[in-house]
C-alpha positions in Angstrom: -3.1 -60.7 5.9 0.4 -62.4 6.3 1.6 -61.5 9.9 5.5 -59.8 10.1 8.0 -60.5 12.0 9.7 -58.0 13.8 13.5 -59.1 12.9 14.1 -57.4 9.7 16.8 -60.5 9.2 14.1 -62.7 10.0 12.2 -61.6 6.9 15.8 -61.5 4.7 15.5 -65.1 5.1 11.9 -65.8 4.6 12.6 -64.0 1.0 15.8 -66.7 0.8 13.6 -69.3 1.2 10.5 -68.3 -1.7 13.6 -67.3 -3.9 14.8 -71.0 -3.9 11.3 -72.6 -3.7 10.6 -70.5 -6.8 13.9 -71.1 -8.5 13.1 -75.2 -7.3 9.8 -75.1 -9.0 11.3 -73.0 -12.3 13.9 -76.1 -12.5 11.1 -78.5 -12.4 9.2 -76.6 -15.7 6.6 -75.0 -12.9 4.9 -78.5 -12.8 5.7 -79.7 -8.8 7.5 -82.3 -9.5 10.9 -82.5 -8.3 11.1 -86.2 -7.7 9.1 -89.9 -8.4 6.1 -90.4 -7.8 3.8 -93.1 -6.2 3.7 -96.2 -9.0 0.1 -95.6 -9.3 0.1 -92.3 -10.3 -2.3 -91.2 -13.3 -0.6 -89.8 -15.9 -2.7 -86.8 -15.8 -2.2 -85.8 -11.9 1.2 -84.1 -11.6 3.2 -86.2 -9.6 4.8 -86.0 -5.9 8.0 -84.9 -4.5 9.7 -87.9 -3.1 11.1 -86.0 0.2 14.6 -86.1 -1.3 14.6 -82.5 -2.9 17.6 -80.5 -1.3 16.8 -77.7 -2.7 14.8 -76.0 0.0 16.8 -77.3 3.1 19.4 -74.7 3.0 17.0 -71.7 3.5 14.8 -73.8 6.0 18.3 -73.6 8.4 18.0 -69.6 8.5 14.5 -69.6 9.9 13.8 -69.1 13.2 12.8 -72.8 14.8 9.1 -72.7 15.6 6.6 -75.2 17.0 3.3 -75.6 14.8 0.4 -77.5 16.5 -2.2 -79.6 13.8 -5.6 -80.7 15.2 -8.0 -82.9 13.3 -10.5 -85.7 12.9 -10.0 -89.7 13.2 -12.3 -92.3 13.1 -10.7 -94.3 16.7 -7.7 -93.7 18.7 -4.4 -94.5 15.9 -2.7 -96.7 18.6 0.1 -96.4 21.0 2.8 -95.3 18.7 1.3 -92.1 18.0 4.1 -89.9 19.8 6.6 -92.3 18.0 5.4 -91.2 14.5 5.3 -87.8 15.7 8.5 -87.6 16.4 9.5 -89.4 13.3 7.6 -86.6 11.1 9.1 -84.1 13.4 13.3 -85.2 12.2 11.8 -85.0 9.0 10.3 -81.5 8.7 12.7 -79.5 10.7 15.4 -80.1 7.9 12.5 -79.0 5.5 11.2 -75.9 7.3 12.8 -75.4 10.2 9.5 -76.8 12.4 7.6 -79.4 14.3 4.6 -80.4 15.0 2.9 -81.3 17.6 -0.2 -83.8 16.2 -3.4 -83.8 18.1 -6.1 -86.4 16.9 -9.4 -86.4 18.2 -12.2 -88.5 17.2 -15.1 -87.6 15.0 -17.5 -87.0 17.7 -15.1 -84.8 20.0 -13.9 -82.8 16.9 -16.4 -80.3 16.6 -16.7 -79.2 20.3 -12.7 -78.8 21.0 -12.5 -77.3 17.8 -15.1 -74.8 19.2 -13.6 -74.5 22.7 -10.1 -73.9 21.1 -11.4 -71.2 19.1 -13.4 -69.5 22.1 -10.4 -69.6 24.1 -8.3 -67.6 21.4 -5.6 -70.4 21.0 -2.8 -70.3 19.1 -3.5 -73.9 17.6 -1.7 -73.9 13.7 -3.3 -75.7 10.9 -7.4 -77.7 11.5 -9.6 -79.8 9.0 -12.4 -78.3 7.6 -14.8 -79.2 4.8 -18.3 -77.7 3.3 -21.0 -78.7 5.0 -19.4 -81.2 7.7 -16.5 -80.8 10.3 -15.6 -77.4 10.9 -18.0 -76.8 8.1 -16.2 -73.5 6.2 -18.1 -70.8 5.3 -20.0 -70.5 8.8 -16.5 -70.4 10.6 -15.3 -68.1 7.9 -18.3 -65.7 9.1 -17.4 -66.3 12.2 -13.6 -65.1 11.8 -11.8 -68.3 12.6 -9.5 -68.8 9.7 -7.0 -66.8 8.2 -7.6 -66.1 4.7 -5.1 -67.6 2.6 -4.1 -65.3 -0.4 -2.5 -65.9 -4.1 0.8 -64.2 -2.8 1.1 -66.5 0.3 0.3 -69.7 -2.0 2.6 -68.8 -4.3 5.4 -68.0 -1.8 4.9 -71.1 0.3 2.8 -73.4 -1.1 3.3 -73.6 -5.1 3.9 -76.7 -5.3 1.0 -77.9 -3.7 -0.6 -75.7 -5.7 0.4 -76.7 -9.2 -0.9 -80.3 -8.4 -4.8 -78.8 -8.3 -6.6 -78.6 -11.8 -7.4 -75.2 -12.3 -10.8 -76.0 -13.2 -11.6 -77.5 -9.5 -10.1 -74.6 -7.6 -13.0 -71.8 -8.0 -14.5 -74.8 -5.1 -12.3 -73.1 -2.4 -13.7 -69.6 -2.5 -15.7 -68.7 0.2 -18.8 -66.3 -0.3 -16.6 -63.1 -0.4 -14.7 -64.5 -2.8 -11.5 -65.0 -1.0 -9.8 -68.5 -0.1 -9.7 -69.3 3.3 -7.7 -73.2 3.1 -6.0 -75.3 1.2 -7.8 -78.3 0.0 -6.9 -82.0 0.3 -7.1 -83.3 -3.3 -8.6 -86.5 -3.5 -11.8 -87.9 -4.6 -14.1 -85.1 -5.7 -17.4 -86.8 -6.6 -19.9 -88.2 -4.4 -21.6 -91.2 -4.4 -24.1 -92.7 -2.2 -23.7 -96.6 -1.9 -25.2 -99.1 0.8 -21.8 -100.6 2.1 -22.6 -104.4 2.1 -20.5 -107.1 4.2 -19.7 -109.8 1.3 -20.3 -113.2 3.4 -23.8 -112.0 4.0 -24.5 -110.6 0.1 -22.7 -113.9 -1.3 -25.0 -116.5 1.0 -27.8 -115.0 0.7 -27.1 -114.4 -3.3 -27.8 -111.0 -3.1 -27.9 -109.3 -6.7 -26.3 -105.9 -6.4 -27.2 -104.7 -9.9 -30.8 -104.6 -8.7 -29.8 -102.2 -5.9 -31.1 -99.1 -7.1 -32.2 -97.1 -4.0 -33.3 -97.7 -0.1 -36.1 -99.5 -0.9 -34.7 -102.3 -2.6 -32.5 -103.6 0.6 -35.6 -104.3 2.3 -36.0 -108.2 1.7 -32.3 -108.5 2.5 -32.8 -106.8 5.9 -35.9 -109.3 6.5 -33.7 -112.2 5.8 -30.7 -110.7 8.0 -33.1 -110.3 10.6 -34.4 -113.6 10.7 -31.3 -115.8 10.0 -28.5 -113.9 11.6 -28.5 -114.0 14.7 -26.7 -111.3 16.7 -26.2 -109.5 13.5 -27.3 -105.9 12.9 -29.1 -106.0 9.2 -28.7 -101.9 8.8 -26.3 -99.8 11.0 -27.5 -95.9 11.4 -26.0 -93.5 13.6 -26.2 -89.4 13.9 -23.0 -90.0 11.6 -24.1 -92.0 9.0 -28.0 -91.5 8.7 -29.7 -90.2 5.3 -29.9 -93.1 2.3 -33.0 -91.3 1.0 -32.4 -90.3 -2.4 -34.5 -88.4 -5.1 -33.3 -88.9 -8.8 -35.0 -86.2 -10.0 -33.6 -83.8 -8.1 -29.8 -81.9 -8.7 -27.7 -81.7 -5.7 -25.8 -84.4 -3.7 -25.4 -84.0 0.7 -23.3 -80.9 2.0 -24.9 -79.1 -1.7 -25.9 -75.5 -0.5 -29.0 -75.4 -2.9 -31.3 -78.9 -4.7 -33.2 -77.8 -7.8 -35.0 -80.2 -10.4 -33.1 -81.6 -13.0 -36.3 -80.7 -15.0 -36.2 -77.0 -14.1 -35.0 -74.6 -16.6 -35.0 -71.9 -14.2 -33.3 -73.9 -11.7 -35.0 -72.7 -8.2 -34.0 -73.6 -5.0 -36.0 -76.4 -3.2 -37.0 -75.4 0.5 -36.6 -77.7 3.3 -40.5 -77.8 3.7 -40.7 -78.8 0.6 -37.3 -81.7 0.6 -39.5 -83.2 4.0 -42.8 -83.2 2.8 -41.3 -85.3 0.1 -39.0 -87.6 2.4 -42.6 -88.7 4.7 -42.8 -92.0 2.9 -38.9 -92.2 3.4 -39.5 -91.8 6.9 -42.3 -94.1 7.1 -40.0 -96.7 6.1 -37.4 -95.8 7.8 -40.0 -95.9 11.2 -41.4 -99.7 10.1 -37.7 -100.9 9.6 -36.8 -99.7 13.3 -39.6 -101.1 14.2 -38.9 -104.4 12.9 -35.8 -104.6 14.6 -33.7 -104.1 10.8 -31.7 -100.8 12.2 -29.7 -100.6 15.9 -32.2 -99.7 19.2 -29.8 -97.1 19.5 -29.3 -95.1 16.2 -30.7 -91.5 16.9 -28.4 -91.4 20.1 -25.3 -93.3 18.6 -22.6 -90.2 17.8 -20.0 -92.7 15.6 -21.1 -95.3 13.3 -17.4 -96.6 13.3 -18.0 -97.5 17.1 -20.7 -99.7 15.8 -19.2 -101.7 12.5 -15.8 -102.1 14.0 -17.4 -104.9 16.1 -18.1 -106.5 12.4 -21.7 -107.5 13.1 -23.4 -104.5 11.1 -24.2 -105.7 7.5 -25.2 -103.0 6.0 -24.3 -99.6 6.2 -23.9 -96.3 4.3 -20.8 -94.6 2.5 -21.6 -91.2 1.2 -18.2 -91.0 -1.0 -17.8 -94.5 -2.3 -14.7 -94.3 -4.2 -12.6 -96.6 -6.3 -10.6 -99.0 -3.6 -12.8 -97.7 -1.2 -13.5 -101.2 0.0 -10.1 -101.8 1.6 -10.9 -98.8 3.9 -14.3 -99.9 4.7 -13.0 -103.7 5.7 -10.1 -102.6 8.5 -13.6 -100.4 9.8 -15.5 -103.6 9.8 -13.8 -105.9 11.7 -12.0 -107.3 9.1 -14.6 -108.3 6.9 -14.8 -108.0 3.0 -17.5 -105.5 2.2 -19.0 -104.7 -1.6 -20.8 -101.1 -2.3 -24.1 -101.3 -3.6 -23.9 -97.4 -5.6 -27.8 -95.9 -4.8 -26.9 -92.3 -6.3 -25.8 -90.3 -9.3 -22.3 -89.5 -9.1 -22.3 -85.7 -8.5 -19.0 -83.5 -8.5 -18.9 -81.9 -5.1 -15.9 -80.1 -5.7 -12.3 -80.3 -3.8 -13.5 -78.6 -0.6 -14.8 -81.4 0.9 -11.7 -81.9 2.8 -9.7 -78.7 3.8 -7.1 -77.5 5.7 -7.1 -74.2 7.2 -4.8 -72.3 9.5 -6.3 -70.3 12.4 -6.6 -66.7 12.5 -5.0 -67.3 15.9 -1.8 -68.9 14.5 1.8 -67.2 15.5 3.2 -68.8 12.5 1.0 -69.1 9.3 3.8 -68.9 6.6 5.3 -72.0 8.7 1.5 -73.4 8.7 1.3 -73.0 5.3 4.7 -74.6 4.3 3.6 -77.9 6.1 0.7 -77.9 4.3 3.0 -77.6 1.3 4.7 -80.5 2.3 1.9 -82.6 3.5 0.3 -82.3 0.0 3.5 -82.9 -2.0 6.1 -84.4 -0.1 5.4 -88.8 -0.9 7.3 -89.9 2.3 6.0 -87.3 4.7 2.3 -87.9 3.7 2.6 -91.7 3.8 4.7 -91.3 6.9 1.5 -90.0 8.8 -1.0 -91.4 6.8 0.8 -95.4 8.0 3.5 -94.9 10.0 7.4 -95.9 9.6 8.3 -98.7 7.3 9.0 -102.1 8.7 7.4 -101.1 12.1 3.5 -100.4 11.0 3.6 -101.5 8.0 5.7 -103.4 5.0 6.6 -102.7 1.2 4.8 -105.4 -1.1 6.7 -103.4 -4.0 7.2 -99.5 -4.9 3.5 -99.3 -5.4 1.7 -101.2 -2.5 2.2 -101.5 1.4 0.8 -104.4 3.3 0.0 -102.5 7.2 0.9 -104.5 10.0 -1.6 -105.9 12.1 -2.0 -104.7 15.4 1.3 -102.5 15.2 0.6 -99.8 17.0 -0.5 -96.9 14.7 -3.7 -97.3 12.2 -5.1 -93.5 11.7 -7.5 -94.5 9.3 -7.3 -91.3 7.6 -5.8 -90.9 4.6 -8.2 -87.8 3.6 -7.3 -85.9 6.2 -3.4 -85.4 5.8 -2.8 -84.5 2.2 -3.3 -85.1 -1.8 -4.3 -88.6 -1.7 -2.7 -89.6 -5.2 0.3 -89.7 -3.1 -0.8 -92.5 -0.9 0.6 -96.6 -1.5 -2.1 -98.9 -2.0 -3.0 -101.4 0.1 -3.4 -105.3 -1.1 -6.6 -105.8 -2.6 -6.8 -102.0 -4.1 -6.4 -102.2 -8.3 -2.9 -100.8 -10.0 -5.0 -98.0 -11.6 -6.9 -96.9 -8.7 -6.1 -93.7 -8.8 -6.8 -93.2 -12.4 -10.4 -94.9 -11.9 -10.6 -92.0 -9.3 -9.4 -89.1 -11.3 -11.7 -90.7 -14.2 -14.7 -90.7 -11.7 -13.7 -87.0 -10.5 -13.7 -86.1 -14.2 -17.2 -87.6 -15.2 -19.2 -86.9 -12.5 -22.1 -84.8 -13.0 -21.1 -80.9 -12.3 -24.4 -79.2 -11.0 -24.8 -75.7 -11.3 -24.6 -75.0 -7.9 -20.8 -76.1 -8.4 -18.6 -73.0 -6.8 -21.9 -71.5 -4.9 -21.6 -71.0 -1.1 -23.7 -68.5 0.7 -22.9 -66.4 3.2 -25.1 -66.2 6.6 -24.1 -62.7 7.6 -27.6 -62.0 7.8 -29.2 -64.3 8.8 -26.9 -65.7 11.3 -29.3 -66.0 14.4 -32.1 -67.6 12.5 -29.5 -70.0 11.1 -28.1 -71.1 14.4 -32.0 -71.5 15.7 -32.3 -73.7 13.0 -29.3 -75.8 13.3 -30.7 -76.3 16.7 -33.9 -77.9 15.6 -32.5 -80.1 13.0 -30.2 -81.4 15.9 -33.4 -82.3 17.8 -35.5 -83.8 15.0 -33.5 -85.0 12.1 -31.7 -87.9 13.8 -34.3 -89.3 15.2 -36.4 -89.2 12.1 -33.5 -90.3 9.5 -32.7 -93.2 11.8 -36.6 -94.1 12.3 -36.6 -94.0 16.2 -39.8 -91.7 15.4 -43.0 -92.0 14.2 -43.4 -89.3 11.3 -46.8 -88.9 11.1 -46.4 -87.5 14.9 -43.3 -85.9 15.0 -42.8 -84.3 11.3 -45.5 -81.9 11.3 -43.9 -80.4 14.7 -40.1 -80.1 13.1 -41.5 -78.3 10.3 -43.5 -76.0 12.6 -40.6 -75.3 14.9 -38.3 -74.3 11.6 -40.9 -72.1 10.6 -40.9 -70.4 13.9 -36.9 -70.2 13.5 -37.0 -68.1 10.6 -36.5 -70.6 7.4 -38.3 -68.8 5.1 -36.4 -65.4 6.2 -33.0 -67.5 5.9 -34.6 -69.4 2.5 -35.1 -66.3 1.2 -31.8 -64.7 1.6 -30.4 -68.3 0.1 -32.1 -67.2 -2.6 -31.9 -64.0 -3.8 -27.7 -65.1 -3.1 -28.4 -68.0 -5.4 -30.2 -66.0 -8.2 -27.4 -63.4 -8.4 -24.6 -66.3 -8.2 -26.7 -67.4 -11.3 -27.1 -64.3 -13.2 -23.3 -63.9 -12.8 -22.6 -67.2 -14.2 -24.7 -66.6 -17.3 
């Protein structure tokens, strides 16, 4: 519910501002667009404003000034000139919405617990990442009461925009298990992937044929000949981040998917966990002779970032879980500057546009202001690429209207692109193709759609059993998926010790949630 104000001329200017964002979006035939946008733009995503709109800044000069406060995930520090940005974004936005922000990064390990501590401790912390099944995973911190839920009014009255540039079809994605819509999602790639990301001096002298890269298994005489050529070089890079390259063709159902069923099965039931790890003990085997053999880092099942580990440039091969078109220009500033190819091990399976959220806290003084710079953030071209690479001819250069060359060393390199806004509103960087957001659009389009697509439980009763067995997947799983274990040994005690943490209670409940969710989409 959308908290009041207690200045009825406070409100009177709130109902200013939706009048002239509505009467903005009604000028621009409802479509979001009220301005160019980014060169490569696919004709069929609506494009983004281009920050030079007046039409809201009028209104945004009778709200009351507040201070909004944005916490989320980066893969290393951005740099010095942090603060600098900040207050760059901060000119910016107060003529938009009467606001600032203040932005507080924190790295991918550290996310999690001060997300947790922040929330324990009742702040009043604004807008947070989120996503299904990973940071700030969303429907367990829905059941918990941590976000505010964000309804059709509020969207409509400060965020339409934003709005109008999501296909209709992807936004069932965003509704939690009671139906409601607790964030706003960060559009962007929406299929996943699995590839082996593969440093291309090591693939091009050793002649490695990537076509014949179908799953794990066929890296293996690669690693050997890493391992006994390169010296100093890691041949596979695992950490408690980036562990899991096992796949199963055969089954439906991608990482973060809240059921796997067969692609063979009519009736579509639910795999159990028993059942996924009985059927990953020769993966593990491997996985246990390769650590073994010195192919994966000593120190994988204890590692907490991969990024720590590649940005040294000496891991050859590692796993993406979303590779995505241009992807490789990312993956090269994380590996010490080194050219990397993907070597694609999975189906491509839509996951849906909640893999990336953002979500204002229940907490929050000022959610209508929250949600307005989430507005912006996902429409506004200069504000997104103003955080996303910082301030022109300082961090980074104009190649043309299309692509930005970042400047080395500069100061500020978030890394994050996916985490600030609609990503079809981001330049491209040199070596990324003129269409690259239509190959991603195309590839979000023609991805396999499993059933499961919309389906999120809820763990409202089964919340203590759930928690038990997060715990023991936390001790086990690591250490298995990075092979720092022997299976035979340790498998048959994680299975125990879920069993005696109530999976097959919590398995059951999944299931009689996911037969109704099916009987309802029938």
């Amino acid at each position: 519910m959308i908290k009041h104000t207690k200045s009825t001329a406070v409100l009177l200017c709130v109902l200013l501002l939706c009048m002239s964002v509505l009467a903005a979006c009604g000028n621009s035939n409802n479509n979001g667009n009220n301005g160019a946008a980014p060169a490569g733009n696919a004709t069929t995503e609506p494009a983004a404003t281009n920050g030079t709109d007046p039409a809201a800044t009028p209104a945004a000069t009778e709200l009351p000034e507040v201070k909004l406060t944005f916490i989320y995930p980066v893969a290393a520090d951005p740099g010095k000139d942090q603060q600098l940005v900040n207050d760059e974004i901060n000119k910016y936005i107060k003529d938009k919405i009467n606001a600032t922000v203040e932005l507080k990064p924190l790295t991918f390990d550290e996310y999690e617990p001060k997300l947790n501590a922040m929330l324990a401790a009742q702040e009043d912390f604004d807008i947070a990442f989120s996503s299904k099944g990973w940071l700030g995973n969303y429907q367990p911190y829905i059941d918990r009461g941590a976000y505010l839920e964000i309804t059709d009014e509020m969207i409509s009255s400060y965020a339409p925009e934003a709005r109008a540039n999501i296909p209709d079809k992807f936004w069932p994605d965003m509704k939690a298990a009671d139906g409601k819509v607790y964030g706003f999602p960060i559009y962007q790639i929406a299929a996943k992937q699995k590839s082996l990301v593969i440093q291309k001096r090591f693939a091009d002298k050793y002649n490695l044929d990537l076509a014949s890269i179908q799953s794990y298994k066929d890296i293996e005489p690669f690693l050997k000949t890493l391992k006994d050529n390169e010296k100093g070089i890691i041949p596979l890079g695992l950490a408690q981040n980036s562990n899991g390259i096992y796949i199963d063709r055969t089954e439906v159902g991608a990482d973060g998917s809240s059921v796997f069923y067969k692609k063979d099965d009519p009736e579509m039931k639910f795999i159990s966990k028993i059942t996924q790890l009985e059927n990953k003990k020769e993966y593990f085997q491997t996985m246990n002779a390769w650590y073994k053999a010195g192919y994966i880092n000593q120190d994988a099942p204890v590692l907490q970032n991969i990024n720590d580990l590649k940005s040294k440039g000496n891991v050859a091969v590692a796993i993406e879980f979303t590779s995505k078109p241009g992807g490789e220009i990312g993956e090269k500033a994380i590996n010490g500057g080194n050219d990397v190819v993907y070597a694609p091990i999975s189906d491509s399976y839509f996951t849906g546009i909640a893999s990336a959220i953002q979500v204002i806290n229940k907490n929050s003084k000022n959610p209508e202001r929250a949600l307005m710079l989430i507005n912006l953030l996902n429409t506004d071209q200069y504000l997104y690429n103003l955080i996303c690479n910082g301030i022109e001819g300082t961090h980074y250069t104009k190649v043309d209207e299309q692509i930005i060359a970042p400047i080395e060393n500069s100061g500020y390199a978030p890394n994050g692109d996916w985490v600030f806004g609609n990503q079809f509103n981001a330049y491209l960087k040199p070596g990324q193709a003129a269409d690259t957001w239509e190959k991603t659009i195309e590839l979000n389009n023609n991805a396999i759609v499993p059933a499961s697509n919309g389906f999120q439980y809820s763990e409202d009763k089964i919340k203590a059993e759930a928690a038990n067995i997060n715990a023991v997947k936390n001790e086990f799983e690591a250490a298995l998926e990075t092979g720092a274990v022997d299976p035979d040994k340790v498998l048959p005690d994680y299975i125990a010790k879920l069993k005696a943490s109530g999976i097959e209670k919590v398995e059951a409940e999944i299931t009689a949630q996911w037969t109704e969710f099916l009987k309802n989409k029938q």
